[in-house]
N, C-alpha and C positions, 0 to 999 in steps of 0.2 A: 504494500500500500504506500503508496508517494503520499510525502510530506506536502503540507502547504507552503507557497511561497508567495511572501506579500508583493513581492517586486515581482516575480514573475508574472502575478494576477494583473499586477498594476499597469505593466505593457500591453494588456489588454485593451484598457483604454483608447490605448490609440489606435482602436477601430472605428472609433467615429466616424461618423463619413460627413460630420458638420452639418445635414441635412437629413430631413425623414424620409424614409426608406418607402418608395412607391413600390403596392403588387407588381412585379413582373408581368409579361403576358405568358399564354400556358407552355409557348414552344422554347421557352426560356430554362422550363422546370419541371423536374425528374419527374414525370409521371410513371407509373407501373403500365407497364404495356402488355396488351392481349399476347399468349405466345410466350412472353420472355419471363421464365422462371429462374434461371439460373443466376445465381451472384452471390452475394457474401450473407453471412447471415441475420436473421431481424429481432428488430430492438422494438416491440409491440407500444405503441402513443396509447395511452388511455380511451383514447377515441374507438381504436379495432376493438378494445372489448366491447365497448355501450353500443358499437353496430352490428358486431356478431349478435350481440344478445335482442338486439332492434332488428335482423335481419336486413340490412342495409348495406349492404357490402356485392360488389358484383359478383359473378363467377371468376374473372379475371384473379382477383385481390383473392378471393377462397380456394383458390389454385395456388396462388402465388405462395399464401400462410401452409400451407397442405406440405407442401415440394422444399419449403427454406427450414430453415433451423432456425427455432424459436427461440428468444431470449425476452428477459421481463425484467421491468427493474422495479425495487422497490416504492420509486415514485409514483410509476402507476397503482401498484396495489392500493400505497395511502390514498390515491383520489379515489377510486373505487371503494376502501373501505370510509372517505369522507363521506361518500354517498349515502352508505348503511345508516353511520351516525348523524345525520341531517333528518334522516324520516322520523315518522311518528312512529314508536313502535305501534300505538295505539289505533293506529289507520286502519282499516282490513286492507288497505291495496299494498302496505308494506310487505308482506310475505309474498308476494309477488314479485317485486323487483328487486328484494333481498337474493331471491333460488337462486334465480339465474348468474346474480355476483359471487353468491358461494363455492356454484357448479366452475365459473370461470377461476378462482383462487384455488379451490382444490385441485385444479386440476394441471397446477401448472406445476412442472417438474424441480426440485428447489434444488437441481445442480445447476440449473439454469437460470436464477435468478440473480442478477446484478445488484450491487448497494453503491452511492455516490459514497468517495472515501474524500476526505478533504480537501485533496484539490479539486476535485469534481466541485464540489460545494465552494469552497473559497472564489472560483475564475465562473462557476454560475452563477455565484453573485453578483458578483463585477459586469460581468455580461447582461445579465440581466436589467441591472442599475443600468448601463449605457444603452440598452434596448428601452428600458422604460423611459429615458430621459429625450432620446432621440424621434421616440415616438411619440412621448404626450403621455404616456400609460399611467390611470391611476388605480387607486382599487383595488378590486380584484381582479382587473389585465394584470397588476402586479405581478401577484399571486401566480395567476398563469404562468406569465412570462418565466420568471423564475422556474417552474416547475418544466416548461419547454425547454430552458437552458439544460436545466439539468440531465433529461432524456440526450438532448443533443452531445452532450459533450460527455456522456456514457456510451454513448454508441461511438465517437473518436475515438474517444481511450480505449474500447476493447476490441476494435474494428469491424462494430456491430453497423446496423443501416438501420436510420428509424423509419417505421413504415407510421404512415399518418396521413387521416383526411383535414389537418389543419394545414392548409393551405397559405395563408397570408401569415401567417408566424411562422414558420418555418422558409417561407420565403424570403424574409428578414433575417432570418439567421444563416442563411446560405451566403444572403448576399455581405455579412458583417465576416462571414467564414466560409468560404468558397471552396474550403477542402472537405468539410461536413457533408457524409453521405447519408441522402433522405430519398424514399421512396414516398410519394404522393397518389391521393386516389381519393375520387368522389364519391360522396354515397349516394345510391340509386333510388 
């Protein structure tokens, strides 16, 4: 596990691009393409699980998840299990979209599960903070942002690819980091 380094985080900074990061258009960015399974293997966005379990994912993407080699990190589990603790237990429709979060966490293999180790977390920060400041972000874009940094620069460091239907964030993180490998896809 690498140490944190404050000066090393801190040249991050100078990704700024002095200006806010406009969408791209599509032919700019990584979409998953019909046909093309083969490449390195995926870093699951919080997103693929709430569309698997929504059925919202094409055949493309469920071919593509099928054929790769799965990896997960713990930041998705926490927003999935923020999800649990948000509901009412009290609701009748909460044992409903509890199952299917359960069925998705048991089922995921724990040799395969990733943790942000300090530097991860130290230079998501930082990134994050220049992503949120570059773009306006308050709130809970914060929140996000940070929690997208962090996917992102877990799949760098293990030379994972994040697969995700968040399109406009991660389009910003490509563009602040151009060596970052992300597969994109819409939900149908």
């Amino acid at each position: 596990m690498a140490d944190f380094s404050f000066d090393a985080a801190l040249r991050w900074a100078r990704l700024d691009p002095q200006r806010t990061l406009a969408r791209r258009s599509d032919d700019l960015l990584p979409f998953v393409e019909s046909g093309r399974t083969v490449g390195s293997a995926l870093l699951l966005d919080t997103c693929v699980y709430i569309d698997q379990m929504q059925d919202r994912i094409s055949e493309t993407v469920r071919t593509l998840i099928e054929q790769r080699r799965l990896h997960h990190s713990t930041v998705a589990i926490q927003e999935l299990m923020h999800t649990v603790g948000v509901l009412d237990p009290r609701d009748p429709r909460t044992p409903a979209v509890n199952a299917p979060i359960r069925r998705a966490i048991q089922s995921i293999h724990r040799h395969r599960i990733v943790t942000p180790d300090a530097d991860t977390l130290g230079k998501a920060g930082l990134l994050s903070g220049v992503l949120c400041r570059i773009q306006g972000y308050g709130g809970d874009l914060r929140f996000r942002a940070f929690q997208d940094c962090m996917l992102f620069l877990q799949a760098q460091k293990y030379g994972l690819t994040v697969l995700t239907a968040n399109i406009a964030d991660y389009d910003c993180l490509l563009q602040l980091i151009p060596t970052g490998r992300v597969l994109l896809y819409r939900t149908k």
